[in-house]
C-alpha positions as protocol buffer text, in pm:
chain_id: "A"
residue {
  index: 1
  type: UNK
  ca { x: 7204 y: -5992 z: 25873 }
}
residue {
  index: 2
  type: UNK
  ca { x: 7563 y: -5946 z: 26074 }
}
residue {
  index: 3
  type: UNK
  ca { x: 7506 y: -5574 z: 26083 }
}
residue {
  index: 4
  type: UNK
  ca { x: 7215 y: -5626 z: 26284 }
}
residue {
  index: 5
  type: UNK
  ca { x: 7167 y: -5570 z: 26637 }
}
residue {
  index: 6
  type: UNK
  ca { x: 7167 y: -5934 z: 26853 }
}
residue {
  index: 7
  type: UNK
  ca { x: 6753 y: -5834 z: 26892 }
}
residue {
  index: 8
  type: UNK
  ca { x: 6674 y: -5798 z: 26556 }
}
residue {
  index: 9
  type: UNK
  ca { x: 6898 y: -6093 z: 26416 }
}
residue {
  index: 10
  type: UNK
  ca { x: 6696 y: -6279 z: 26691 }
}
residue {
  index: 11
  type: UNK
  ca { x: 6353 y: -6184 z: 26536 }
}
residue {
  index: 12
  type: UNK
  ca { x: 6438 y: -6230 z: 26195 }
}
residue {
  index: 13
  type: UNK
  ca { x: 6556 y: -6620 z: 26301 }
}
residue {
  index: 14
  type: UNK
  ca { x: 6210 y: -6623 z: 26463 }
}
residue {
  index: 15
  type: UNK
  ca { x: 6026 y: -6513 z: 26168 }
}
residue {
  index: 16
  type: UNK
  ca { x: 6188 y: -6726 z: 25932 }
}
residue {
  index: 17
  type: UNK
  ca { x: 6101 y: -7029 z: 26190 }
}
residue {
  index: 18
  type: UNK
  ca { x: 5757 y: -6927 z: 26201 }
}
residue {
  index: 19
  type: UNK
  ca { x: 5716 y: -6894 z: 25837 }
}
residue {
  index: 20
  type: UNK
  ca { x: 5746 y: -7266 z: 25773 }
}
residue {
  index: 21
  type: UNK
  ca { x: 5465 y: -7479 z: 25771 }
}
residue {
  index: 22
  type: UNK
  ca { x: 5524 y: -7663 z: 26098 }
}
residue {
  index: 23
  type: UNK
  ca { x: 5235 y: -7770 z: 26333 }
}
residue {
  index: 24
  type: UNK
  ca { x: 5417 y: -7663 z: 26619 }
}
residue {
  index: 25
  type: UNK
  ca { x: 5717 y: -7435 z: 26701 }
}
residue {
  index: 26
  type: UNK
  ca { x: 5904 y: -7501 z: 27054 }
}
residue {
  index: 27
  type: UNK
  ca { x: 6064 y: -7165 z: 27197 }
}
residue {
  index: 28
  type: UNK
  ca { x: 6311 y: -7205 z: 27540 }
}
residue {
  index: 29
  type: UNK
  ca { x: 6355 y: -6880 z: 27633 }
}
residue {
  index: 30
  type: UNK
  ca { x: 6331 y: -6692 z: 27295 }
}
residue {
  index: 31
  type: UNK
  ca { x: 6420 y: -6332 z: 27451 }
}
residue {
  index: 32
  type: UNK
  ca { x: 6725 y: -6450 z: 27667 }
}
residue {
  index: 33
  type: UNK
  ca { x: 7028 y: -6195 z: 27588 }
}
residue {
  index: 34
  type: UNK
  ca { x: 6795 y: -5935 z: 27473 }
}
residue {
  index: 35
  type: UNK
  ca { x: 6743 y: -5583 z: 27522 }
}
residue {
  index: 36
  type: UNK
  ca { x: 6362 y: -5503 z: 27686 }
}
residue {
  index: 37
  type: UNK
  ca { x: 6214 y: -5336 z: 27332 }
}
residue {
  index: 38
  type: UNK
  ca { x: 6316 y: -5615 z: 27113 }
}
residue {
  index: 39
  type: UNK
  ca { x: 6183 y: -5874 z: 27349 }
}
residue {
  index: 40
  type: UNK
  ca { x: 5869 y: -5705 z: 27335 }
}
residue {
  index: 41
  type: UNK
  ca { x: 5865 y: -5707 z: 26950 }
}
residue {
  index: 42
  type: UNK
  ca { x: 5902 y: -6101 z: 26948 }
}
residue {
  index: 43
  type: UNK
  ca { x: 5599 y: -6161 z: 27220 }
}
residue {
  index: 44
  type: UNK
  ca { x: 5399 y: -5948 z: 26980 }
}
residue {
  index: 45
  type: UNK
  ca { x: 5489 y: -6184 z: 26679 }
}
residue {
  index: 46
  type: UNK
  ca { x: 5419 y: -6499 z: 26918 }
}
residue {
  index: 47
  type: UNK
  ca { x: 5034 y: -6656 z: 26868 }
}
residue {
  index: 48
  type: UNK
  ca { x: 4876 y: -6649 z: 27184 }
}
């Protein structure tokens, strides 16, 4: 995972996180220090 860019190392954390079996998931700014493509890539993965 270190030879990842800082976007995709972010939405691999985030899928891991999501993949647990927890009734709710808090996110505080979950694209900050992102570049715009992957921050659309992690709203996508977000339930609306």
């Amino acid at each position: 995972m270190g030879k990842l860019s800082g976007g995709d190392q972010q939405k691999i954390a985030l899928a891991r996180w999501m993949s647990t079996d927890c009734d709710i998931l808090i996110l505080n700014h979950p694209t900050r220090g992102i570049d715009v493509g992957a921050k659309g890539d992690i709203y996508d993965m977000l339930p609306t």
